[in-house]
C-alpha positions as CSV (number, residue, x, y, z in Angstrom):
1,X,-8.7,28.9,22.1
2,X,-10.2,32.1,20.3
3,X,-7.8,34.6,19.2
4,X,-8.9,37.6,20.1
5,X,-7.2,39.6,17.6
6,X,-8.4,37.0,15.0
7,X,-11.7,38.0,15.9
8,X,-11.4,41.6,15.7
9,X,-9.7,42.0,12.7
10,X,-12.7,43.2,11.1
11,X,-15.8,45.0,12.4
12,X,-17.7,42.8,12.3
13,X,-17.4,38.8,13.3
14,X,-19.0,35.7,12.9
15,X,-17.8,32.9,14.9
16,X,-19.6,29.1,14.2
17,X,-19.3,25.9,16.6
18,X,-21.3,22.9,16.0
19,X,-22.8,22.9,19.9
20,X,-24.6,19.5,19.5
21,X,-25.2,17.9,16.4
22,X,-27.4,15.0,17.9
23,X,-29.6,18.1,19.2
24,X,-29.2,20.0,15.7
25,X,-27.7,23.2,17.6
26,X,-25.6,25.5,16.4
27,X,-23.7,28.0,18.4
28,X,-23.4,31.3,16.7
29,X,-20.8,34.5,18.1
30,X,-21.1,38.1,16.7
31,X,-18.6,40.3,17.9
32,X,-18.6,44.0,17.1
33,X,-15.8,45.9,17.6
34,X,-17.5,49.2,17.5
35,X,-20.8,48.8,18.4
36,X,-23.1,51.8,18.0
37,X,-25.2,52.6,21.3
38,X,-28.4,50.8,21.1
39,X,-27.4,48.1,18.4
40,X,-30.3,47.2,16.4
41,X,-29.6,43.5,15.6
42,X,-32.1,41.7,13.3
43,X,-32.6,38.1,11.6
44,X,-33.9,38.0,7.8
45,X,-37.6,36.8,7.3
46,X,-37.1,35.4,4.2
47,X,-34.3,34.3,1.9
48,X,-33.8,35.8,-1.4
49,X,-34.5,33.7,-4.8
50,X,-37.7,31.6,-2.4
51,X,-40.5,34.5,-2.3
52,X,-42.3,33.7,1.0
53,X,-42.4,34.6,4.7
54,X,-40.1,32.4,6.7
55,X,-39.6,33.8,10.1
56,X,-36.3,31.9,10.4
57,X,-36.0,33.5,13.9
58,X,-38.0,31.2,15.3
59,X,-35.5,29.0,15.5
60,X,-32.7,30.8,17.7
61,X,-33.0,29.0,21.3
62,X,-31.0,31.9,23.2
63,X,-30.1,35.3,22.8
64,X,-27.4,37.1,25.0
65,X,-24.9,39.7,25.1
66,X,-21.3,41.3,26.6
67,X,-19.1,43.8,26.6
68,X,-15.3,43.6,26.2
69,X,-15.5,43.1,29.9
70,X,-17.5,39.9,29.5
71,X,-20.2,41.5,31.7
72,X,-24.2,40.6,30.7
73,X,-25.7,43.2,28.2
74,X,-29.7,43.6,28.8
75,X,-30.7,42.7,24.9
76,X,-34.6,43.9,24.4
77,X,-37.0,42.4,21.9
78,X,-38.4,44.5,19.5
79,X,-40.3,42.2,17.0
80,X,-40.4,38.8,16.0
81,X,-37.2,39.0,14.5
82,X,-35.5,42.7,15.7
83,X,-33.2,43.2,19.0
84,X,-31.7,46.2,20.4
85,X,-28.2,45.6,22.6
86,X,-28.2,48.3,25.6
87,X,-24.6,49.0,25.5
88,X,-21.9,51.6,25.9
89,X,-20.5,52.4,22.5
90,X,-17.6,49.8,22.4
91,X,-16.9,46.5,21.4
92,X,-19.8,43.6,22.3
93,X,-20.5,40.1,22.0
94,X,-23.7,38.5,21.1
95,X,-24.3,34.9,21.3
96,X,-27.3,32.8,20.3
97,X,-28.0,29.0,19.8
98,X,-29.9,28.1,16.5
99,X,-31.8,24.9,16.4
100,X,-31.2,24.1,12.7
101,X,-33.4,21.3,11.4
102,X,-34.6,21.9,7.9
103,X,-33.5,19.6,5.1
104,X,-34.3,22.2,2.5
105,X,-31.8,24.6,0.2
106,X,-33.9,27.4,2.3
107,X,-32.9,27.0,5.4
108,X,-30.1,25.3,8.4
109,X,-29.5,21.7,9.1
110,X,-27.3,20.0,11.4
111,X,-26.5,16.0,12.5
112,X,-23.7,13.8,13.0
113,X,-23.1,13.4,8.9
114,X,-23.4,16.8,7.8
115,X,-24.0,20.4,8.6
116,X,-25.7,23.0,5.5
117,X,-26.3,26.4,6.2
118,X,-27.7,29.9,4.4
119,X,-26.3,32.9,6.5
120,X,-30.3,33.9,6.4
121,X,-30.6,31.3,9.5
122,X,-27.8,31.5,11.3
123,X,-26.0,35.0,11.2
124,X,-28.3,38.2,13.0
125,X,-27.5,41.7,10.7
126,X,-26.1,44.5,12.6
127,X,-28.4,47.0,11.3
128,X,-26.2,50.1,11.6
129,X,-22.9,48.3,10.2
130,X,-24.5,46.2,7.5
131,X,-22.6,47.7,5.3
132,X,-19.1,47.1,6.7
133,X,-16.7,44.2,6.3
134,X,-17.3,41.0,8.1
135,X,-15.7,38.3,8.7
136,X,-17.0,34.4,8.8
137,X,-14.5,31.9,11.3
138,X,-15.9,28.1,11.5
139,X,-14.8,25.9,14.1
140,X,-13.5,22.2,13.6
141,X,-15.9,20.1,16.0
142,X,-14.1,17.4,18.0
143,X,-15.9,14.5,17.4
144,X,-15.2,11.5,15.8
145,X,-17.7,11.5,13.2
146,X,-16.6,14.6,11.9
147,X,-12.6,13.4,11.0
148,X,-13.5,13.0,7.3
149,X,-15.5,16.2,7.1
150,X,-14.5,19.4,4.3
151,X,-16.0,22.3,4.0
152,X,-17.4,23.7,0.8
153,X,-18.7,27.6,-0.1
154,X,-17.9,30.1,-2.7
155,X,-17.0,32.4,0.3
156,X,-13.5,34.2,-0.4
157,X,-11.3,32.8,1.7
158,X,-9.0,35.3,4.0
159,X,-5.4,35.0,5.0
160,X,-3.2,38.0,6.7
161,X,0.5,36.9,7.5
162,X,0.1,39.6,10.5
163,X,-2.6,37.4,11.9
164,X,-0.9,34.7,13.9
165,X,-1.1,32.3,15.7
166,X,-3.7,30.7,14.1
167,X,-6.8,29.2,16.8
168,X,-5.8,25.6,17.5
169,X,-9.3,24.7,15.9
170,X,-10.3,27.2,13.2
171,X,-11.5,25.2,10.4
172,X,-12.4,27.8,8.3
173,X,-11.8,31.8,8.0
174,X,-13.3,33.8,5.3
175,X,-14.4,37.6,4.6
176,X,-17.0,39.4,2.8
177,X,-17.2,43.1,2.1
178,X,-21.2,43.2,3.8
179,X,-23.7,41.6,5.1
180,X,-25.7,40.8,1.9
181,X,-22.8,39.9,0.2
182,X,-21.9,36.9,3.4
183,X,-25.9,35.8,3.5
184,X,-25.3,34.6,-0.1
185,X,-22.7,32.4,0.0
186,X,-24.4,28.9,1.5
187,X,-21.6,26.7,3.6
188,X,-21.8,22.8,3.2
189,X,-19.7,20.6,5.7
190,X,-19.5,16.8,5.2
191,X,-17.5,14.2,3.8
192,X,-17.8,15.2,0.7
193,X,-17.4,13.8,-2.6
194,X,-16.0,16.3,-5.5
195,X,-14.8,17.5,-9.1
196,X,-13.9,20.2,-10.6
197,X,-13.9,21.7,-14.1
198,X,-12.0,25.4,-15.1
199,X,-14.6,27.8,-17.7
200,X,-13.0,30.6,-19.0
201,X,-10.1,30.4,-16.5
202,X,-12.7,30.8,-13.3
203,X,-12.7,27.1,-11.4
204,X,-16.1,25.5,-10.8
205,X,-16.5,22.7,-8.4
206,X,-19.3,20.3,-7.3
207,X,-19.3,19.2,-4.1
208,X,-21.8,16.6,-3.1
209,X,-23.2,15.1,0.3
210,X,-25.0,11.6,0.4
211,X,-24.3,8.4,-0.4
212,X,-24.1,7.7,-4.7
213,X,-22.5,6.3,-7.5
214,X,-22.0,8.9,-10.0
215,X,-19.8,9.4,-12.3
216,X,-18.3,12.4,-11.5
217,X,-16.5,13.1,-14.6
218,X,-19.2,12.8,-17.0
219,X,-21.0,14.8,-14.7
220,X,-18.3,17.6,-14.9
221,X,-18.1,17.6,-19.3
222,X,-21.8,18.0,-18.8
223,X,-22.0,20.9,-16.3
224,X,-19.0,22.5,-18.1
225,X,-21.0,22.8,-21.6
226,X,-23.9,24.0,-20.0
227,X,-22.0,26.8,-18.4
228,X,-19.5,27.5,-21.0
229,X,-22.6,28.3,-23.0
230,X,-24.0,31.0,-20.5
231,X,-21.1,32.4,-20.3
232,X,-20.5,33.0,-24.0
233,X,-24.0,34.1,-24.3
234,X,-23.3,37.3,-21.7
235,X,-19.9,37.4,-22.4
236,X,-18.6,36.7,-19.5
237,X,-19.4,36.2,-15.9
238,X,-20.0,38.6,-12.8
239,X,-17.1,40.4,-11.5
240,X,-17.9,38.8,-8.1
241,X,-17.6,35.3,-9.3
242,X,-14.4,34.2,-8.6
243,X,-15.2,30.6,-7.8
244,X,-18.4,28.7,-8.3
245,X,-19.6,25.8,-6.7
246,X,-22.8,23.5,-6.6
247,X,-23.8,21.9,-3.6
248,X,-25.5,19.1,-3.8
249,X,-27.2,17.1,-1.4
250,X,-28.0,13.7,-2.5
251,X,-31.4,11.9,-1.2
252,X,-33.5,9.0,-1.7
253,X,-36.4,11.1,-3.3
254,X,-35.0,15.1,-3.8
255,X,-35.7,18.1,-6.1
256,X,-35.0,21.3,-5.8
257,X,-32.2,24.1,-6.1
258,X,-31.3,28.4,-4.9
259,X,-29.1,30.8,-6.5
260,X,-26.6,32.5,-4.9
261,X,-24.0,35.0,-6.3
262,X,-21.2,32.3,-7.1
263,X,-23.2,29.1,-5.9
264,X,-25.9,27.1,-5.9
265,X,-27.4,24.9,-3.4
266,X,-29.4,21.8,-5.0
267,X,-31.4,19.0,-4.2
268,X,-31.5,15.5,-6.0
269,X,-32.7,12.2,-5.7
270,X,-29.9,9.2,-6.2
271,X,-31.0,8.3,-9.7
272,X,-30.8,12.0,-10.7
273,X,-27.0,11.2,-11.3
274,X,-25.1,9.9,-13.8
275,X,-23.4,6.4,-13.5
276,X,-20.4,4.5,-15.4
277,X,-22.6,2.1,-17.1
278,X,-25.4,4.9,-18.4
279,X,-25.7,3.7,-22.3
280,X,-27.8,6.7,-22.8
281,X,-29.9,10.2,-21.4
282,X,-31.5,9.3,-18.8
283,X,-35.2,11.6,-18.0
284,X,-34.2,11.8,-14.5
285,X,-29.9,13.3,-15.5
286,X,-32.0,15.5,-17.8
287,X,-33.8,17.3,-14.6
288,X,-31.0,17.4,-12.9
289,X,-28.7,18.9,-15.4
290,X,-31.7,21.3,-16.0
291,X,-31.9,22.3,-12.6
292,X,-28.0,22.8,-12.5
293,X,-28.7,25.2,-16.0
294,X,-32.1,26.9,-14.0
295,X,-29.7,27.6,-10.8
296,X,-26.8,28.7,-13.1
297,X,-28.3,31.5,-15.3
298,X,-29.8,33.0,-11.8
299,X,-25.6,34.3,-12.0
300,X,-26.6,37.3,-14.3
301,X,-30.7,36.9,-14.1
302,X,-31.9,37.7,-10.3
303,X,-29.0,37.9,-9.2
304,X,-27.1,41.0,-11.1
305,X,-30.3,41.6,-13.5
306,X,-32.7,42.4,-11.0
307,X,-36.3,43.7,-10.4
308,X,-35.8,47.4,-9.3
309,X,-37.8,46.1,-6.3
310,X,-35.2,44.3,-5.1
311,X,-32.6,47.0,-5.2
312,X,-31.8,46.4,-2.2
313,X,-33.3,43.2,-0.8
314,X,-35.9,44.1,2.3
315,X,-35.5,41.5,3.8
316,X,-37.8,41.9,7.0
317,X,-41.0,42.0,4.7
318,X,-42.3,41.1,1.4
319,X,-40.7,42.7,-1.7
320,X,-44.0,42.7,-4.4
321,X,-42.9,42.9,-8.2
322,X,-44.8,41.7,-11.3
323,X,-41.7,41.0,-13.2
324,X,-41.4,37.4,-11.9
325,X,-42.6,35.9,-15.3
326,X,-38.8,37.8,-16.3
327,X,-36.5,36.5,-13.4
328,X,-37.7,32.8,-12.9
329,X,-39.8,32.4,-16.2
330,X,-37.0,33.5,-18.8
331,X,-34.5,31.3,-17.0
332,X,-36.6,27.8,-17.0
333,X,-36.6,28.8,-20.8
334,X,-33.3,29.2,-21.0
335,X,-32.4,26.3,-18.6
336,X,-33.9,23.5,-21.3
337,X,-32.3,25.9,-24.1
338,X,-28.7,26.2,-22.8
339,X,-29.3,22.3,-22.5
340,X,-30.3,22.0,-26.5
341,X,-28.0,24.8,-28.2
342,X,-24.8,23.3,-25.6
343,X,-25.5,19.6,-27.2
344,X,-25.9,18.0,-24.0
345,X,-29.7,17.0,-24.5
346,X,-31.0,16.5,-28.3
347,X,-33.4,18.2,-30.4
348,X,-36.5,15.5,-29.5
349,X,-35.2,15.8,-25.9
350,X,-36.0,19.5,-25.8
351,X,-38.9,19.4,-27.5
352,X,-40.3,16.9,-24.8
353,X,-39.2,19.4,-22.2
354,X,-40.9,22.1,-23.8
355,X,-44.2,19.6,-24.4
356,X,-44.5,18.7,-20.9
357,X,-44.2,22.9,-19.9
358,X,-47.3,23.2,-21.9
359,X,-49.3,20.6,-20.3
360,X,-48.7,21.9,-17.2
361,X,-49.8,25.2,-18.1
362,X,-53.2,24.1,-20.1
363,X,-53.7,21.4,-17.4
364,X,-55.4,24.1,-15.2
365,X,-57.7,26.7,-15.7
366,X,-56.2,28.9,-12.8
367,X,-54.2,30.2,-16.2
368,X,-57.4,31.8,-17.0
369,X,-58.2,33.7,-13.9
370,X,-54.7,34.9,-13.0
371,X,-52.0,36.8,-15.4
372,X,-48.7,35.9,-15.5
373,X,-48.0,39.6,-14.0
374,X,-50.7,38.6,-10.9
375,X,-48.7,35.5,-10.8
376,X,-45.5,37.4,-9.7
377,X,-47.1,39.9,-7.5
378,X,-49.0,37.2,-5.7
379,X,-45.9,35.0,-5.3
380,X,-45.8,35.6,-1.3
381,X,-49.2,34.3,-0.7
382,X,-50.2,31.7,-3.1
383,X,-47.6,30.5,-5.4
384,X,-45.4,29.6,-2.4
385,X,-48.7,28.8,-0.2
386,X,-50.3,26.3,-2.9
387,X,-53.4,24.5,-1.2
388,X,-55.2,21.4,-3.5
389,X,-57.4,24.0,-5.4
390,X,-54.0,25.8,-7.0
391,X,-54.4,23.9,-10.5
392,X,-58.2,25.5,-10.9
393,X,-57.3,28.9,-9.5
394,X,-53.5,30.5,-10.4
395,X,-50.6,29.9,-13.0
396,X,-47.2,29.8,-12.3
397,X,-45.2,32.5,-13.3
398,X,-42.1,29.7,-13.9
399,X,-44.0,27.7,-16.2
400,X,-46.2,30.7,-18.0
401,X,-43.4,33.2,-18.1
402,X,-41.3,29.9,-19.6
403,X,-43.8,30.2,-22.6
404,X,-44.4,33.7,-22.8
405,X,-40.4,33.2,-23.4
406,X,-40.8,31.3,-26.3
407,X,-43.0,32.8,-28.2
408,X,-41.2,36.0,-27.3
409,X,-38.2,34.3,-29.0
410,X,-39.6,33.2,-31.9
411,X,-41.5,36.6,-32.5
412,X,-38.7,38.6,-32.4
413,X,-37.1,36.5,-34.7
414,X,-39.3,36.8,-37.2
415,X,-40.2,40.5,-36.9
416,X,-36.0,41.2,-37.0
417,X,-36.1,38.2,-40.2
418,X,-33.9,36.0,-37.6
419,X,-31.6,38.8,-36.9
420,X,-32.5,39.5,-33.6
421,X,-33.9,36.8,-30.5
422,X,-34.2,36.8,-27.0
423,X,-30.6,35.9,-26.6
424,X,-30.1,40.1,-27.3
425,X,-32.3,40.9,-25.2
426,X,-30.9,39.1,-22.5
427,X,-27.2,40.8,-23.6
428,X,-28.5,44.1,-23.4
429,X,-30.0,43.9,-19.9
430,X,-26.8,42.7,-18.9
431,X,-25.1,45.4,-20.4
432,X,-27.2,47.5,-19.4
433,X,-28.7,46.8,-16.3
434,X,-26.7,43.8,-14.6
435,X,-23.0,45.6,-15.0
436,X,-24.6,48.7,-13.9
437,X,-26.5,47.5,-11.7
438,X,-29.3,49.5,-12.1
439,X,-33.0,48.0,-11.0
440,X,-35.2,47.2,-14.0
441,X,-38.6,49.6,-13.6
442,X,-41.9,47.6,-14.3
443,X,-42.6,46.9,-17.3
444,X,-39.5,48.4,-18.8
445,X,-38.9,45.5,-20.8
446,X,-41.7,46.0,-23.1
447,X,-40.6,49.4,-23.9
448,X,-36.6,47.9,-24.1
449,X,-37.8,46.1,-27.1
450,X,-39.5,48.6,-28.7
451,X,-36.7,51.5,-28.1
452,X,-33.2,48.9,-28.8
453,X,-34.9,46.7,-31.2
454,X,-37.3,48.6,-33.4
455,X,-40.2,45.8,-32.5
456,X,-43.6,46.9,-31.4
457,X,-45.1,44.2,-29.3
458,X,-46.9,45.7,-27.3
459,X,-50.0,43.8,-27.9
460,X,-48.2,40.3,-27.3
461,X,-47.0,42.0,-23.6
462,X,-50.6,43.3,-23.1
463,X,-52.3,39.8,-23.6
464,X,-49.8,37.3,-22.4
465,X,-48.3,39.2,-19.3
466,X,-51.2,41.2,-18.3
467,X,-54.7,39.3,-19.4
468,X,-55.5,35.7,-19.2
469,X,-55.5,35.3,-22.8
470,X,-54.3,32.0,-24.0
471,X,-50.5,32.5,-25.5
472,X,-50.3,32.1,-29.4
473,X,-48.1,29.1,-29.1
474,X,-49.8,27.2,-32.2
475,X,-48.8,30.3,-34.5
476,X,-45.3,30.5,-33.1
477,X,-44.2,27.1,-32.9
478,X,-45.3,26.9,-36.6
479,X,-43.5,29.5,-37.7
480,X,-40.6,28.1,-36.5
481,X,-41.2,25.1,-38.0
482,X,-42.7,22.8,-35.2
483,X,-46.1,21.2,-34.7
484,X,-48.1,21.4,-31.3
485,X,-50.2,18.3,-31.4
486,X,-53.3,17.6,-28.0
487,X,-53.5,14.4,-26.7
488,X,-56.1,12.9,-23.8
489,X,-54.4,11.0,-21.0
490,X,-55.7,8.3,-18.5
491,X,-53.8,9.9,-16.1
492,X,-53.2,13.3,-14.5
493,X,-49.5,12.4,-13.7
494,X,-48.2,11.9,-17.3
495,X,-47.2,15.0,-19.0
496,X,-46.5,13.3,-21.8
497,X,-47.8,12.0,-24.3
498,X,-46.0,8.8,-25.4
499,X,-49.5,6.9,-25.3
500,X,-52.8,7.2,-26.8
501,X,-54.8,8.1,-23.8
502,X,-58.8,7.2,-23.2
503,X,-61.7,8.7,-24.1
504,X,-62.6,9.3,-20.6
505,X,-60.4,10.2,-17.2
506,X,-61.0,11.0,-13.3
507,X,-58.9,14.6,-14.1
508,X,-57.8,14.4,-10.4
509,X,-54.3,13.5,-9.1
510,X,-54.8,10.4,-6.3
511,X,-52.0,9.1,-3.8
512,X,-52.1,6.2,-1.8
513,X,-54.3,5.3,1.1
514,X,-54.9,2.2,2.9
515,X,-58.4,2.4,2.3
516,X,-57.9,3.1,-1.2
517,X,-57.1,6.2,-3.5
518,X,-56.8,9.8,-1.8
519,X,-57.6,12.5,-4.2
520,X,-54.8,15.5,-3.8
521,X,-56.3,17.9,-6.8
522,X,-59.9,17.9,-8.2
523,X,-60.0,19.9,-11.5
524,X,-62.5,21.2,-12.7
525,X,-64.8,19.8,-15.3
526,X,-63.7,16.7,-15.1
527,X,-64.7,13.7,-13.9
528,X,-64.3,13.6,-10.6
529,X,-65.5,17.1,-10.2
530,X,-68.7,16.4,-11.6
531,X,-69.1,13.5,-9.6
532,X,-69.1,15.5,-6.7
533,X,-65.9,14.2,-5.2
534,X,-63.7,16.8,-3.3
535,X,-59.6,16.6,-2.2
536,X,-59.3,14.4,0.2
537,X,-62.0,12.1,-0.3
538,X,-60.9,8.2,-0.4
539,X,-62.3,6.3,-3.6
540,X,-62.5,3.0,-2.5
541,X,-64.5,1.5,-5.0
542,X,-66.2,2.0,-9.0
543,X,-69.1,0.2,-9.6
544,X,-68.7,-2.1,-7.0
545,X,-65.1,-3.0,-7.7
546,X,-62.4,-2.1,-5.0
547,X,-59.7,0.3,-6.4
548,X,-56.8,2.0,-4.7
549,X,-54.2,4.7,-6.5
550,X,-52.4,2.4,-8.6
551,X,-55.5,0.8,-10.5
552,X,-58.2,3.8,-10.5
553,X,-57.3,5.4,-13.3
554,X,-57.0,2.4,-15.7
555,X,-60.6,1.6,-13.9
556,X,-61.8,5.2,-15.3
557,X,-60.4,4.3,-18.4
558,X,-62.2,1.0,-19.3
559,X,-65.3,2.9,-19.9
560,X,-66.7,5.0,-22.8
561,X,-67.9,8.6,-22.6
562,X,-71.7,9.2,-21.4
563,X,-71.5,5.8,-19.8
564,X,-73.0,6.3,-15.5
565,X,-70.6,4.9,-13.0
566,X,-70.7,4.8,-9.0
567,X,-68.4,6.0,-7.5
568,X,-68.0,4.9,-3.3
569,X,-65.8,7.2,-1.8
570,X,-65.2,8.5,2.1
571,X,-65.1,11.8,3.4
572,X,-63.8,11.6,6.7
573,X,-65.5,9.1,8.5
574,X,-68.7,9.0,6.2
575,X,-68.8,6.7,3.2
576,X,-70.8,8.2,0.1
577,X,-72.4,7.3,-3.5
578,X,-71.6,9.5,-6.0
579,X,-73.2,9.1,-9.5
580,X,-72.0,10.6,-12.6
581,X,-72.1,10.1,-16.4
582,X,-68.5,10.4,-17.5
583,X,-67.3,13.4,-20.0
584,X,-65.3,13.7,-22.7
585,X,-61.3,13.9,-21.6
586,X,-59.8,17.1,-22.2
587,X,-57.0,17.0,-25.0
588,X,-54.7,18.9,-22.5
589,X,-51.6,16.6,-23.1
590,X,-49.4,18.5,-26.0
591,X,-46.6,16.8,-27.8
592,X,-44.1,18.9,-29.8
593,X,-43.0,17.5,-33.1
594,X,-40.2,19.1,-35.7
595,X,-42.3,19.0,-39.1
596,X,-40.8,18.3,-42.5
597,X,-40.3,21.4,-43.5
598,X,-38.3,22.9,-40.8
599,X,-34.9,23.4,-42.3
600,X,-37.4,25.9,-44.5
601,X,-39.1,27.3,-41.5
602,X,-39.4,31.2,-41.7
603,X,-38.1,31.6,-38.2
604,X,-34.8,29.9,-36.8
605,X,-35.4,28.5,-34.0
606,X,-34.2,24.9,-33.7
């Protein structure tokens, strides 16, 4: 049954069944007790902390709408994603079904072992009582496959002794004090495997979906350092965080993670975990851990700490900002950092991470036509809408703004003789910004340092955010007592540089095809480039040898520089002969190493 008073207890109401799982449908109730006339309803177009267009409306199957009466409302369309309810003023009902098929931290998805929501998908926004208390009831489905389910969220929790009975099947009630705060608090529901750890008296819990053998404990001691350490760095966490939780959903091949307020939801592939007989850190618990960090600091950084763009969200069109490089850069710095200074990962372990950062960046030239600034504003339309030709033509805000992080670091260090570092700066925007919650201006941060910490760096901002100047990581790693050491590599994948790599490369990226290897990225300058091979193309064969993506670079790699190959390749349908003499490779694969002298470094950094 469905208490009425249950539902309206608040304003406004959210009511969840799983309609057919097999079908991936979700039936989703609003119920407004005092619905304006003409109720603007709307769906979000994107999501918040994933900076791209995602029209999640498409995806509602049905729309209708009653009054208290239980008579049809006529609901007109007003956009792709806006409604208007033609109603008396008055309590009203809207229903829709949501088809909810994305595996993805973005989005909905529903079958018979699992259902993972963001409220972005699934709950429509009365405009004109967004800001009023709602209220979230989930339904218990009442099928077999469901017996072992739980559910798992942040999302408070409500219980009223006036409120009884309780609906036979109610699975779940919680409350949120508005709209944006109930979109940002994800909902997994499986049979779920968990464990728990307390910081600082606030419990945190990971809850993960998919079939694993971790070692959940040693899981836990690791998470808890990681987050004791952010914690301590800010001095304490959000107000709102009462409870946080990582979702996880386990896969054969996953990656990938979203902040929320007091949650995360995360992507990882099986051997991501850690398991009872692990003698030692393993590369893939690394990224994981890392991601968990990444996801983690997003609690004071994007989340409380926020672009003044984003005060509020808009979340029915594109919110531009050029302070990316700040909100996603400065926390993958800080995600292999909290790693390092916490003791979880060693000092060779970070300095890997921080290696294979810098490859990534110097890999492409797209670093020298766009900023780290155009990065950010450009997020909508090509960071998030990467074709093959991304490496040659932008940079990533993450990975740039992750070394214009650095060296920020380590200047301030040594222009405050160690007494200052980024770690201050980050304190004082929580202080200042984040409790207050007041939007940081563009390019306030430059003028932050300069005013709080006496440091004019203004030339450092000017050519690493806002040029395409290559970032003075040589100088600033040496001050600190570490050398940056180039490398070739046979092959575009490794970025690393644990090998001596050849004189010669194809500088393209190749997957599998039955005909042979399927270039994804050309870049430019290199070989293939100059051989006149596109993305796409199919090598099939070097100087009359067959080769596929497993042996075509250790082909490339057999030769010597200036020595003429042919290359058969096909391009669509059409085979063609490509001749080329081959080029140097590019030393674009860095290795960090901790010199000698670094206990004497001038700047204290490790």
């Amino acid at each position: 049954m469905t208490n009425k008073k249950l539902v309206t207890e608040f304003p406004v109401c959210y009511q969840v069944w799983i309609e057919d799982a097999a079908a991936h449908i979700f039936r989703v109730r609003l119920t407004l007790s005092d619905a304006k006339k003409y109720q603007l309803l709307q769906l979000p177009d994107w999501i918040p902390g994933s900076y791209m267009i995602r029209d999640f409306a498409r995806n509602i199957v049905s729309i209708s709408a009653k009054d208290s009466s239980g008579s049809d409302l006529e609901i007109k369309k007003l956009s792709k994603s806006k409604w208007q309810v033609l109603n008396t003023p008055g309590l009203i009902s809207v229903d829709i079904l949501v088809y909810a098929w994305d595996l993805s931290v973005r989005g909905a998805h529903l079958d018979q072992t699992h259902t993972f929501f963001n409220g972005t998908s699934l709950f429509l926004e009365p405009v004109e009582l967004s800001d009023s208390p709602c209220a979230l009831m989930i339904y218990r489905p009442a099928f077999e496959y469901a017996k072992k389910w739980s559910i798992a969220t942040s999302m408070p929790e409500y219980s009223d002794s006036k409120v009884n009975p309780i609906d036979d099947n109610l699975w779940g009630y919680y409350c949120c004090e508005d709209y944006s705060t109930l979109i940002d608090h994800p909902v997994e529901i499986a049979e779920l495997t968990t464990c728990e750890f307390d910081v600082k008296g606030v419990p945190h819990q990971v809850a993960l979906y998919g079939k694993h053998n971790a070692d959940l404990d040693r899981l836990a001691a690791d998470l808890k350092k990681i987050c004791e350490w952010q914690i301590n760095l800010f001095g304490e966490l959000p107000g709102c965080v009462k409870k946080y939780v990582f979702l996880v959903t386990v896969l054969g091949n996953g990656y990938g993670g979203l902040e929320h307020r007091s949650s995360t939801a995360l992507h990882c592939s099986r051997q991501d975990l850690p398991t009872a007989n692990m003698t030692k850190m393993t590369d893939d618990y690394i990224g994981f851990l890392t991601l968990c960090s990444h996801e983690y600091f997003h609690t004071w950084n994007i989340k409380q700490i926020k672009p003044e763009a984003f005060m509020p969200y808009g979340l029915q069109s594109e919110s531009y900002t050029q302070q990316l490089w700040i909100f996603e850069g400065f926390t993958s710095y800080y995600e292999d950092r909290v790693a390092y200074m916490s003791g979880v990962i060693d000092q060779k372990q970070y300095l890997q991470l921080v290696s294979e950062i810098v490859t990534r960046v110097h890999r492409g030239s797209g670093r020298l036509l766009q900023s780290a600034a155009e990065s950010s504003f450009d997020a909508w339309t090509r960071f998030y809408k990467q074709d093959q030709n991304a490496p040659n033509a932008i940079v990533s805000y993450y990975a740039k703004g992750k070394l214009i992080a650095l060296c920020l670091d380590i200047l301030i260090r040594q222009a405050s003789n160690n007494k200052h570092c980024l770690d201050h700066v980050m304190q004082y925007l929580w202080n200042n910004y984040g409790v207050k919650q007041i939007g940081l201006k563009e390019q306030a941060l430059e003028q932050i340092i300069t005013d709080e910490f006496g440091l004019d760096l203004k030339e450092f901002f000017n050519d690493a955010v806002y040029s395409t100047k290559e970032l003075p990581l040589d100088n600033c790693l040496n001050l600190a007592g570490v050398n940056l050491e180039w490398y070739t590599t046979s092959s575009y994948k490794n970025m690393t540089a644990k090998e001596p790599g050849s004189d010669v490369n194809l500088a393209a990226t190749v997957k599998s095809n039955p005909l042979g290897a399927e270039l994804v990225s050309v870049y430019h300058g290199g070989t293939a480039h100059l051989a006149g091979l596109s993305t796409g193309d199919i090598v099939i064969a070097i100087d009359g040898i067959k080769v596929d993506a497993a042996s075509i670079e250790s082909c490339i790699s057999q030769y010597k520089v200036a020595d003429e190959i042919t290359i058969h390749a096909f391009r669509r349908d059409e085979l063609m002969v490509h001749n080329v003499k081959l080029p140097p490779a590019e030393k674009n694969t860095c290795q960090l190493i901790a010199s000698d002298s670094l206990e004497s470094a001038q700047v204290k950094w490790l």
